[in-house]
VOLO-586959 format. One record per residue (C-alpha): x, y, z; residue in one letter; residue number from 1; chain. Coordinates in pm, 1 decimal. Layout:
+----------+----------+----------+----+-----+----+
:        u :        v :        w : aa :   i : ch :
+----------+----------+----------+----+-----+----+
:        X :        Y :        Z :  A : NUM :  A :
...
+----------+----------+----------+----+-----+----+
END
This chain:
+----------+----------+----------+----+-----+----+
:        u :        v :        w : aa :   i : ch :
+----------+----------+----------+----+-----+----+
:      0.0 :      0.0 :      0.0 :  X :   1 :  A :
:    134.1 :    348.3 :    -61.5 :  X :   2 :  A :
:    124.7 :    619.8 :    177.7 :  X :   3 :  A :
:   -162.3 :    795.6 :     37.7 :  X :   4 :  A :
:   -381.4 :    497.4 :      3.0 :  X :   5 :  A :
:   -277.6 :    463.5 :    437.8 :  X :   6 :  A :
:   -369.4 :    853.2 :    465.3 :  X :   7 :  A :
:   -701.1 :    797.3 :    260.4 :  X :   8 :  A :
:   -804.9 :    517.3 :    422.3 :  X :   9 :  A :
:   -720.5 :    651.7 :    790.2 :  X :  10 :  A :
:   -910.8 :    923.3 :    694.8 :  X :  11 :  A :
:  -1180.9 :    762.3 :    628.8 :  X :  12 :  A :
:  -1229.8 :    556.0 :    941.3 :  X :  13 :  A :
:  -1186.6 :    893.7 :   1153.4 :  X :  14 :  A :
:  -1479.9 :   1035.2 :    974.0 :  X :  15 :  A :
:  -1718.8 :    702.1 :   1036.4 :  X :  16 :  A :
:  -1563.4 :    720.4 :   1395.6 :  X :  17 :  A :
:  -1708.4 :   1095.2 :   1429.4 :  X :  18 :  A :
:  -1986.6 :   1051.3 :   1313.4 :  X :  19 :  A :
:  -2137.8 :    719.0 :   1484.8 :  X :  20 :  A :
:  -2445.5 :    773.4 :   1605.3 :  X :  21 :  A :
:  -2506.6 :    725.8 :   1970.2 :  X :  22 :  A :
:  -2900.3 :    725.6 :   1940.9 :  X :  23 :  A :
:  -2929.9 :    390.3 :   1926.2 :  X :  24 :  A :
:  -3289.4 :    275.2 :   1742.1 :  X :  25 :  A :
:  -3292.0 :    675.5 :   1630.8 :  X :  26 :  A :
:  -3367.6 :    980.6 :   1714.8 :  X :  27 :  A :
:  -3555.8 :   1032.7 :   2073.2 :  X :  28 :  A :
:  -3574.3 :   1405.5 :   2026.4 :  X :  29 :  A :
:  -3502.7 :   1640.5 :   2353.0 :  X :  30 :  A :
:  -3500.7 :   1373.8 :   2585.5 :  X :  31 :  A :
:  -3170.1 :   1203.8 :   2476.2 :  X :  32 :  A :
:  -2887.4 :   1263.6 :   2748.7 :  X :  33 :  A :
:  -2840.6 :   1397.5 :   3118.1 :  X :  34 :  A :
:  -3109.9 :   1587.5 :   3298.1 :  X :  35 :  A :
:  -3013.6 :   1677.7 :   3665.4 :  X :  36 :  A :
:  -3311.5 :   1723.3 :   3933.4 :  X :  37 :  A :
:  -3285.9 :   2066.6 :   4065.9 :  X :  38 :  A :
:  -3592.7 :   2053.2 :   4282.2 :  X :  39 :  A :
:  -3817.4 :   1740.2 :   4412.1 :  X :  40 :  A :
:  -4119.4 :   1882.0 :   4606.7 :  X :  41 :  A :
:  -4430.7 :   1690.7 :   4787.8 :  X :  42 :  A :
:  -4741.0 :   1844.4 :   4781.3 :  X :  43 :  A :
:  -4569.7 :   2195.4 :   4691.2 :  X :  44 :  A :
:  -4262.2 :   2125.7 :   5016.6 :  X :  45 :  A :
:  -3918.0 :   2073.9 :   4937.4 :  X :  46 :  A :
:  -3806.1 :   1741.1 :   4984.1 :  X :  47 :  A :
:  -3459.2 :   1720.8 :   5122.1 :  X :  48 :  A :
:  -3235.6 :   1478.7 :   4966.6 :  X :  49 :  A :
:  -2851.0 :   1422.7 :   4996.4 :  X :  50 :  A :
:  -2631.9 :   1428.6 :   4674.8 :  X :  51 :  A :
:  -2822.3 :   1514.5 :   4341.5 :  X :  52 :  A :
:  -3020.8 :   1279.8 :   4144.2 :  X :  53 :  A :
:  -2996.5 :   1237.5 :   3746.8 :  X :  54 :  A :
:  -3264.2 :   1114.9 :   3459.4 :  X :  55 :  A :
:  -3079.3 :    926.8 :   3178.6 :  X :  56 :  A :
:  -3241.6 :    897.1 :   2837.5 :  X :  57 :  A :
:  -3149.9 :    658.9 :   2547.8 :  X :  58 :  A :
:  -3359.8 :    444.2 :   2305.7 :  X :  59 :  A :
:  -3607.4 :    327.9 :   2532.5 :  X :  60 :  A :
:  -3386.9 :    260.3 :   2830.1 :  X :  61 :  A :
:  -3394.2 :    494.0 :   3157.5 :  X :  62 :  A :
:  -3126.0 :    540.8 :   3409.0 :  X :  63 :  A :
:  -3168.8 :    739.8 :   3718.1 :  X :  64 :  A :
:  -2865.0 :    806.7 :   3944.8 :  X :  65 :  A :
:  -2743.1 :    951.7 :   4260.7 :  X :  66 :  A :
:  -2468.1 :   1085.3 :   4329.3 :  X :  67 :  A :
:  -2334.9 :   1161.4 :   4650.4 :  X :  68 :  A :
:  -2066.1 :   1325.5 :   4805.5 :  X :  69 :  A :
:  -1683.8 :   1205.8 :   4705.7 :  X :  70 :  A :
:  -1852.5 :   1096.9 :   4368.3 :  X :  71 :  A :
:  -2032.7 :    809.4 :   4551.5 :  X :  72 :  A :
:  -2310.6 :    662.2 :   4273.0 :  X :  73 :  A :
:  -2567.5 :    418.8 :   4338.2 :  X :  74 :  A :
:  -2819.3 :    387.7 :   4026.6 :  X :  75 :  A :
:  -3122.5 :    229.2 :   3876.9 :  X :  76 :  A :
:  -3219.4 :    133.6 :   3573.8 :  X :  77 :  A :
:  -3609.2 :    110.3 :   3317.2 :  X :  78 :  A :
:  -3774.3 :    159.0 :   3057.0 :  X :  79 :  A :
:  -3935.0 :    496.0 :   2942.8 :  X :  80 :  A :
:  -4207.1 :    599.9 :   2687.2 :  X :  81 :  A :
:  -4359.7 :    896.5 :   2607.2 :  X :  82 :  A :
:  -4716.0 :    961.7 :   2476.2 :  X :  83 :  A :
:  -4776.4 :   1041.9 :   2122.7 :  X :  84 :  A :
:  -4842.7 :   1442.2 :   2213.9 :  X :  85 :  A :
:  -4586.9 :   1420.8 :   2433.3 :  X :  86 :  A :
:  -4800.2 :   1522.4 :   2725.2 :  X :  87 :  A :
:  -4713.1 :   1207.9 :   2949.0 :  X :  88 :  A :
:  -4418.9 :    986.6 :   3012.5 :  X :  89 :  A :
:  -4394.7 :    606.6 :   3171.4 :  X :  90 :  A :
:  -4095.3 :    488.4 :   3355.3 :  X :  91 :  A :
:  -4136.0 :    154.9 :   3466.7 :  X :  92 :  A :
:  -3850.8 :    -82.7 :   3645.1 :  X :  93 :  A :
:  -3963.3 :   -360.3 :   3533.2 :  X :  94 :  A :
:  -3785.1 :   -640.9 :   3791.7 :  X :  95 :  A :
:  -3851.0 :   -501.1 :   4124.0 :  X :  96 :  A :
:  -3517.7 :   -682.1 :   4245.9 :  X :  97 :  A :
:  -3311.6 :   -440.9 :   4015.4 :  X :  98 :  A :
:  -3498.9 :   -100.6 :   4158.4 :  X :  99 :  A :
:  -3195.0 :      0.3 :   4386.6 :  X : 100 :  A :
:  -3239.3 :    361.6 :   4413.2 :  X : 101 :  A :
:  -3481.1 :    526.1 :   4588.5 :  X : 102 :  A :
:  -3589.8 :    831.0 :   4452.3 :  X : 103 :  A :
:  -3895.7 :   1041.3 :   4653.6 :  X : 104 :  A :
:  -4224.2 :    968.1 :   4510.6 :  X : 105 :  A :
:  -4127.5 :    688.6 :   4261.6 :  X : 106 :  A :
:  -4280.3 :    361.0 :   4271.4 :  X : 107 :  A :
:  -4185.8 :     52.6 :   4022.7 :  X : 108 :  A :
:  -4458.2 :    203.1 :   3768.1 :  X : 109 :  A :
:  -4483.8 :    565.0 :   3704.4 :  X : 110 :  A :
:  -4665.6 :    814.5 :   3463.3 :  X : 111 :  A :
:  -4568.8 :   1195.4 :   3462.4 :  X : 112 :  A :
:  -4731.0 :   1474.3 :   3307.7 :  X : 113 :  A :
:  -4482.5 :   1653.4 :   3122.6 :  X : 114 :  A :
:  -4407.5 :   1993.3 :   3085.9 :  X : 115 :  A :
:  -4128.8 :   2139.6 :   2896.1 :  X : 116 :  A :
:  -3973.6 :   2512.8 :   2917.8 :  X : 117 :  A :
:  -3790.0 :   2456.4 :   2599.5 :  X : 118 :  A :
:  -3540.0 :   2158.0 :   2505.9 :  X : 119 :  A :
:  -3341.8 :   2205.4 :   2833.4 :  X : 120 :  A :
:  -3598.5 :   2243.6 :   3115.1 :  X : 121 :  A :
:  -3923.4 :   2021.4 :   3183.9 :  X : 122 :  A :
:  -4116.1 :   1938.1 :   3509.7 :  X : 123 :  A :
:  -4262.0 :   1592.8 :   3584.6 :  X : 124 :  A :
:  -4573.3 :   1595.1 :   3774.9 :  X : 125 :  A :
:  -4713.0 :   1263.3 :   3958.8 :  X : 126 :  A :
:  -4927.9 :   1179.4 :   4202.3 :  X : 127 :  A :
:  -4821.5 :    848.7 :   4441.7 :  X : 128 :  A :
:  -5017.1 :    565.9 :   4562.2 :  X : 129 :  A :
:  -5067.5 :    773.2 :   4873.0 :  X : 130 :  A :
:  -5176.7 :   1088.2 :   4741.1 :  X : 131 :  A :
:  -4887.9 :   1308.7 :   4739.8 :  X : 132 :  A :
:  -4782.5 :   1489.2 :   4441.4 :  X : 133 :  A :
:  -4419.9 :   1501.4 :   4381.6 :  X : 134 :  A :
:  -4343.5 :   1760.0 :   4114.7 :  X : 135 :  A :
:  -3952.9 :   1683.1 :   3963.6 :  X : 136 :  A :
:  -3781.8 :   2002.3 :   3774.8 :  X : 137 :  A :
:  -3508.8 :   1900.4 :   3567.1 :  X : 138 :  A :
:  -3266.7 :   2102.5 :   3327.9 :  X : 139 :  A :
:  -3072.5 :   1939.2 :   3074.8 :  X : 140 :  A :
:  -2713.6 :   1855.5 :   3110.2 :  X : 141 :  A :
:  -2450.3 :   1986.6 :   2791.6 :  X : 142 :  A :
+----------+----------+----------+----+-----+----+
END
């Protein structure tokens, strides 16, 4: 092989390897990536919390993580789907042995109302089993 056919072809690869797609199963619109929690509150009180929880989106899979202080993480891991007007979302942890996190207000089955401010702010609104309704403001992560 000569040298240019080595440049070309190295070229080439770099430019497949910047532009793989991390989406996988396409495009999920706004939701894809990092949202922190700024704010949980119950029935319009603050909820105190220790460390700062995380919403994860990609395909249909949904992480949620805390992290704590010295970069302690403990996490969880679903599915997520979001109506057709884009009005509600479902997270769901499916085996209740794998929900390790607890996050205030989730149970293993959960449908928001969704409101957005935009593609970097929304607010998830749910009522528990018991009543309370936890509201959840999140802004997106770069």
């Amino acid at each position: 092989m000569t040298m240019k056919t080595i440049r070309l072809l190295t070229t080439l690869l770099a430019a497949l390897a910047l532009t793989a797609c991390t989406h996988n199963n396409g495009d999920i619109g706004i939701w894809f990536g990092t949202w922190h929690v700024t704010t949980i509150t119950a029935n319009g009180t603050p909820v105190a919390y220790d460390g700062d929880y995380f919403f994860q989106f990609q395909s249909s899979v949904f992480r949620v993580c805390l992290v704590q202080q010295h970069e302690q993480t403990t996490e969880s891991y679903g599915t997520w789907s979001e109506a057709d007007d884009g009005t509600t979302m479902s997270i769901n942890f499916v085996d209740p042995q794998v929900y390790y996190l607890y996050v205030p207000g989730f149970e293993t089955s959960n449908v928001f109302t969704v409101s957005r401010g935009g593609s970097s702010q929304a607010t998830f609104t749910r009522t528990a089993a018991d009543g309370v309704t936890y509201v959840y403001a999140l802004n997106k992560q770069p």
